[in-house]
C-alpha positions as CSV (number, residue, x, y, z in Angstrom):
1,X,28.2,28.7,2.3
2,X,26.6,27.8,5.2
3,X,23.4,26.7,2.7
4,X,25.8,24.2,1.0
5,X,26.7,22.9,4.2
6,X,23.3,21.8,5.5
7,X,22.8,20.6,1.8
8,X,26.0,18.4,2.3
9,X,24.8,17.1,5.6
10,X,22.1,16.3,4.8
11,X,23.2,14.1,2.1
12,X,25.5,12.6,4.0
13,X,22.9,11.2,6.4
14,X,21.0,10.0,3.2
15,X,23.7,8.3,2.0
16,X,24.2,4.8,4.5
17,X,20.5,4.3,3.8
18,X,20.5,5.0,0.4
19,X,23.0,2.1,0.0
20,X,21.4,-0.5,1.7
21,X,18.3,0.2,-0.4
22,X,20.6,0.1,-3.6
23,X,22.2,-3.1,-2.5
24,X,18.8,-4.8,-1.6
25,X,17.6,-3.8,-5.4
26,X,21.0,-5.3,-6.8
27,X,20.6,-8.5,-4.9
28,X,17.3,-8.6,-6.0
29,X,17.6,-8.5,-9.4
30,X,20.5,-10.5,-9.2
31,X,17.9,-13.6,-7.8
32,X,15.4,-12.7,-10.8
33,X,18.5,-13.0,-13.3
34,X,19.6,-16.1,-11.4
35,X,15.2,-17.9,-12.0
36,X,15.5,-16.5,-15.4
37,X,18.9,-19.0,-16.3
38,X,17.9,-21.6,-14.3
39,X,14.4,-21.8,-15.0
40,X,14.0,-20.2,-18.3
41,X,11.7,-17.4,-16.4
42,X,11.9,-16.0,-13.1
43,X,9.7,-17.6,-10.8
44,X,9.0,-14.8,-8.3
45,X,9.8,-11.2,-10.6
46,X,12.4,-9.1,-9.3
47,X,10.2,-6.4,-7.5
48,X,8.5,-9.2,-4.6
49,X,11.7,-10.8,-4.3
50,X,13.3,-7.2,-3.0
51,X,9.7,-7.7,-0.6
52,X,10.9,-10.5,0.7
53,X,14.9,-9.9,0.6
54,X,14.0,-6.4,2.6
55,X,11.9,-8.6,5.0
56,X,14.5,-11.3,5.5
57,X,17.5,-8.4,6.5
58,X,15.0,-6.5,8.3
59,X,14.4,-9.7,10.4
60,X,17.8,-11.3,11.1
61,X,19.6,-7.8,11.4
62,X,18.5,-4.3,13.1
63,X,20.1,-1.7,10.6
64,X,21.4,1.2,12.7
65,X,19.8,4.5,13.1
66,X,21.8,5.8,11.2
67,X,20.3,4.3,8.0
68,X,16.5,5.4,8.8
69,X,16.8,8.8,7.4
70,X,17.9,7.6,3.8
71,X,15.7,4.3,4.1
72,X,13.1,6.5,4.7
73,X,13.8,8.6,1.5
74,X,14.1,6.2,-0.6
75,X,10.7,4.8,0.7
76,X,8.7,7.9,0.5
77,X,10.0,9.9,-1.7
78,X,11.9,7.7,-4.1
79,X,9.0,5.7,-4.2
80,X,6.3,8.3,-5.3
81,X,8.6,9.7,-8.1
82,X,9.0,6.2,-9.3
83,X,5.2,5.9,-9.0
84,X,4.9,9.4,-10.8
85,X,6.7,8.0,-13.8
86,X,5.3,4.7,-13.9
87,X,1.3,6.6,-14.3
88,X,3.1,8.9,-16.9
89,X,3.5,5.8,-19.3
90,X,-0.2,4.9,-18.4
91,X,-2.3,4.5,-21.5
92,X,-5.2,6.4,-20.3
93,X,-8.3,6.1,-23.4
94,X,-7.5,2.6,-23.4
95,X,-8.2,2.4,-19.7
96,X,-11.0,4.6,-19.7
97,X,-12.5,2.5,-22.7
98,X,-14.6,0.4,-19.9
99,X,-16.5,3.6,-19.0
100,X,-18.2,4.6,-16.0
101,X,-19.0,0.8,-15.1
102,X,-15.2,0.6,-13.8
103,X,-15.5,3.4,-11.5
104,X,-18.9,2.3,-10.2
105,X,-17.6,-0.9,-9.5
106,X,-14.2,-0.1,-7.7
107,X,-17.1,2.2,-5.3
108,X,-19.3,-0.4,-4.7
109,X,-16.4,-2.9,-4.1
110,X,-14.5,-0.9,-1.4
111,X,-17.8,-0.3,0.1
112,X,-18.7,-3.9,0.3
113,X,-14.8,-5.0,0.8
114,X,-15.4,-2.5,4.5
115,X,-18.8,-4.2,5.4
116,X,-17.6,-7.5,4.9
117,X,-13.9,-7.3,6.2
118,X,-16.0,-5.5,9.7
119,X,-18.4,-8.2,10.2
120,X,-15.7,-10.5,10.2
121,X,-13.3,-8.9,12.3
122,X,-16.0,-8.4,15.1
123,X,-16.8,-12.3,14.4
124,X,-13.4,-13.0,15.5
125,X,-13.9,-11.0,18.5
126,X,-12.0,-8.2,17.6
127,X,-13.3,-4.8,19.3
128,X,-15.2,-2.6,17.0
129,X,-12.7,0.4,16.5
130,X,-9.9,-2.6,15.3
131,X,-12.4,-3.5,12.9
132,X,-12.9,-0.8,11.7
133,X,-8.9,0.0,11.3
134,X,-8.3,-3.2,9.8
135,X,-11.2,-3.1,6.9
136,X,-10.5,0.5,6.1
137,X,-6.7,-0.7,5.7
138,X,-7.7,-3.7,3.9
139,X,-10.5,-2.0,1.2
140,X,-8.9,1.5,0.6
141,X,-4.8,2.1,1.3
142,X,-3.8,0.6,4.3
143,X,-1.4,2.2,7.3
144,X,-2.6,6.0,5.4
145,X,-6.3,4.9,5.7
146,X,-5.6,3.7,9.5
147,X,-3.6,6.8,9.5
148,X,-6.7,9.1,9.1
149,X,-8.9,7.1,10.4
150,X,-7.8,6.1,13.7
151,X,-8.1,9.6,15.2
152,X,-11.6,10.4,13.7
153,X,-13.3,7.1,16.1
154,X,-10.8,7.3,19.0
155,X,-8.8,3.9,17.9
156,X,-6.0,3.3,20.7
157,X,-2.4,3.5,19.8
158,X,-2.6,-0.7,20.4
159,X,-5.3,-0.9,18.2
160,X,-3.5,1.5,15.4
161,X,-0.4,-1.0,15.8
162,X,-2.1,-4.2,15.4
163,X,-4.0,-2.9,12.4
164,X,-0.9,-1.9,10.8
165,X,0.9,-5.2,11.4
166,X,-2.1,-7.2,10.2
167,X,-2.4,-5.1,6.9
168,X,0.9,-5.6,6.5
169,X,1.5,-9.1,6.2
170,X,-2.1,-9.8,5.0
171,X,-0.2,-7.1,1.9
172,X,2.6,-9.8,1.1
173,X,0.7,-12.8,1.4
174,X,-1.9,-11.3,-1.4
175,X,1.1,-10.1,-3.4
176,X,2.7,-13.5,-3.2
177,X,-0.5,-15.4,-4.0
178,X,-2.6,-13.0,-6.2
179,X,-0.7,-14.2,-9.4
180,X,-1.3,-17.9,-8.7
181,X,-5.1,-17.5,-9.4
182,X,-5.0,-16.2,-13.0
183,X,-4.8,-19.4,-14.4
184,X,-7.8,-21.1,-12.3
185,X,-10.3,-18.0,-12.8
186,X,-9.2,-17.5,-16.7
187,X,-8.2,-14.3,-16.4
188,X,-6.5,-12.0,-18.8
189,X,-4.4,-9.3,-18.0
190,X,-7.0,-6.9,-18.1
191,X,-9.0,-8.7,-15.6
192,X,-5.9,-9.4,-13.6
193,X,-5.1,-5.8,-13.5
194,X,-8.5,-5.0,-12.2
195,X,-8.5,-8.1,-9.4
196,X,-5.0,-6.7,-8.2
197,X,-6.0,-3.5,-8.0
198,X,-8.9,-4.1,-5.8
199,X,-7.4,-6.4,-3.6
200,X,-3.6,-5.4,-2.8
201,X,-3.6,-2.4,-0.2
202,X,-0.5,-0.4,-1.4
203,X,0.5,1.1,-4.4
204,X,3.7,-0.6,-4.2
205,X,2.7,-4.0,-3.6
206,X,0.2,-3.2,-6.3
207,X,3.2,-2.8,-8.3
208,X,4.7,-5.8,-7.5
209,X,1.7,-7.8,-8.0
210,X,0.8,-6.7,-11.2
211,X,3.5,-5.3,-13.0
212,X,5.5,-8.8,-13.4
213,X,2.4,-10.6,-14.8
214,X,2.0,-7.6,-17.4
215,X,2.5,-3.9,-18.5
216,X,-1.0,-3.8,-19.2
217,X,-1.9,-5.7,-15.8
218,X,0.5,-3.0,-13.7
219,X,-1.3,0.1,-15.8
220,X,-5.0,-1.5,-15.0
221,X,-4.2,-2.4,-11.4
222,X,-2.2,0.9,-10.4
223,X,-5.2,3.0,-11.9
224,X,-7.8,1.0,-9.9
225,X,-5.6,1.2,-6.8
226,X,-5.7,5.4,-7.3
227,X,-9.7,5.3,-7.6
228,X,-9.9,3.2,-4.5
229,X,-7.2,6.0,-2.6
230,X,-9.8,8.5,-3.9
231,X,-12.4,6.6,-1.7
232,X,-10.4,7.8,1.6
233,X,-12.0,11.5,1.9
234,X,-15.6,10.2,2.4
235,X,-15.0,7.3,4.2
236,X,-13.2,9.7,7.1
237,X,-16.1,11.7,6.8
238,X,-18.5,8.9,7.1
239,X,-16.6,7.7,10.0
240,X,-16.6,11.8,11.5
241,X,-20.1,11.7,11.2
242,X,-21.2,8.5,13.1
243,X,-18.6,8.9,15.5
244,X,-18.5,12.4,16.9
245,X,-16.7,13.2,20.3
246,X,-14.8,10.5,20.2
247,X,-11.3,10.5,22.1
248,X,-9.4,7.4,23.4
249,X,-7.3,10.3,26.0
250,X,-10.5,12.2,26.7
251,X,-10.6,15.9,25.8
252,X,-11.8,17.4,22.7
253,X,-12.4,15.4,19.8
254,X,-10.9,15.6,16.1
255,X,-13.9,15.3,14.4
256,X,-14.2,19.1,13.5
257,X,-10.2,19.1,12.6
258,X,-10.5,15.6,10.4
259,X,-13.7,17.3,8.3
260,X,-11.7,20.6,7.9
261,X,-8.6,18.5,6.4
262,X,-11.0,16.6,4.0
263,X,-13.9,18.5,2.9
C-alpha cells in the first residue's frame, strides 16, 4: 500500500510538468499545421518551432517549481526513449555503406572542430579553461562534455555557466540556420545528414535540424552525432593527463576519480 502511495505521488508531481510539455508540443504542431495551409509547406518543421515556442514561455513567464520535476522527465527521460526509438528505425548497412572513411572523418573533425574553436576563443580573450569548455561543448555534446570536463582542468563554476549559455544559443542559431545552406553547397540529404551531425551539439537539436529536411538526413546526422559522443571518453582523458592537480577550491584533484569513471 504504502508502495502505491509513493508511486502515486510521485506521479502527481510529474503531472503539471508533463502538461506544459504536452501543451507546448500541441501548440507546436498546431504552427507547423498552420505553414503547411498557408504556405503549402511548413516553413520552420514542427520540432524547432517547439525550440523556439519553449524558449519564448521560458522567457516571458517563470513556470513554478512545481513543474521542474515533470519538465525535467520529460526532458531526460522522455527524451532518450524517444531517441531510443528513433535509432531503432535506423537503417544501419546503408549507413555503414561509407565505410571506415566516415568514422575517420567524424575523428579527425572533432579533433580539429577543438583546436580551432580554442584558438579562437583565447583570440577573443577568453581564459584558457573557458576555451576549453566552450570547444569541447561545441565539437563533441555540449553541457555533458562541459559536464565532465570542467572538473578534470579546474574550470570555475562562472566559467561552467558561461560555457553552457554560449553552447546553448550557439545550438539554436545552427539549428535554425543549418538547413538554409543545402541549397548553396549542393548538398543532398546524405551530405546534409553528415554536415548536421557534425556541427549541431545535441542529440535533440540534431533531431530538429535534420529530421525535417529528411528521414535519411535525421538517420545520417543522429548516427554521426553518436560517433562524435563516443569521442568524450578520451578527450577527458587527454584533458586528465595534461592537466593533473588541478582544483579551482584547492585540495585534491579529480584527475584520478575522472580516469577511473572513463577508462
Amino acid at each position: 500500500v504504502r508502495g502505491d502511495t509513493d508511486f502515486d505521488s510521485r506521479l502527481l508531481s510529474l503531472l503539471p510538468g508533463i502538461i506544459l510539455a504536452v501543451v507546448v508540443s500541441l501548440v507546436s504542431l498546431a504552427i507547423a499545421n498552420i505553414e503547411e495551409r498557408v504556405f503549402g509547406h511548413a516553413i520552420i518543421e514542427g520540432l524547432v518551432v517547439a525550440i523556439l515556442v519553449g524558449m519564448i514561455v521560458r522567457t516571458l513567464w517563470m513556470p513554478p517549481a512545481s513543474m521542474n520535476p515533470g519538465v525535467s522527465f520529460t526532458a531526460k527521460q522522455v527524451l532518450e526513449v524517444a531517441i531510443f526509438l528513433l535509432g531503432a528505425s535506423v537503417d544501419l548497412p546503408l549507413l555503414l555503406r561509407a565505410g571506415p572513411s566516415l568514422a575517420i572523418g567524424i575523428v579527425l573533425l572533432v579533433i580539429l572542430g577543438i583546436c580551432g574553436s580554442y584558438s579562437i576563443g583565447r583570440m577573443m580573450g577568453l581564459p584558457h579553461k573557458l576555451a576549453v569548455l566552450v570547444a569541447c561543448g561545441n565539437s563533441i555534446c555540449g553541457n555533458s562534455a562541459i559536464a565532465a570536463i570542467a572538473p578534470v582542468i579546474g574550470a570555475k563554476k562562472e566559467h561552467v555557466v558561461s560555457s553552457i549559455a554560449f553552447t546553448a544559443i550557439l545550438g539554436v542559431v545552427v539549428v535554425l540556420g543549418l538547413p538554409l545552406l543545402i541549397h548553396p553547397l549542393g548538398l543532398n540529404n546524405y551530405q546534409y545528414g553528415v554536415l548536421a551531425g557534425l556541427s549541431v551539439y545535441a542529440v535533440p537539436q540534431v533531431l530538429a535540424a535534420a529530421f525535417p529536411v529528411s528521414i535519411l538526413s535525421g538517420q545520417v546526422g543522429t548516427l554521426v552525432k553518436l560517433v562524435r559522443v563516443l569521442m568524450l571518453g578520451p578527450v577527458v582523458i587527454f584533458f586528465a593527463l595534461t592537466h593533473p592537480n588541478e582544483n579551482p577550491d584547492g585540495g585534491a584533484s579529480p584527475t584520478r576519480f575522472q580516469l577511473t569513471r572513463f577508462v
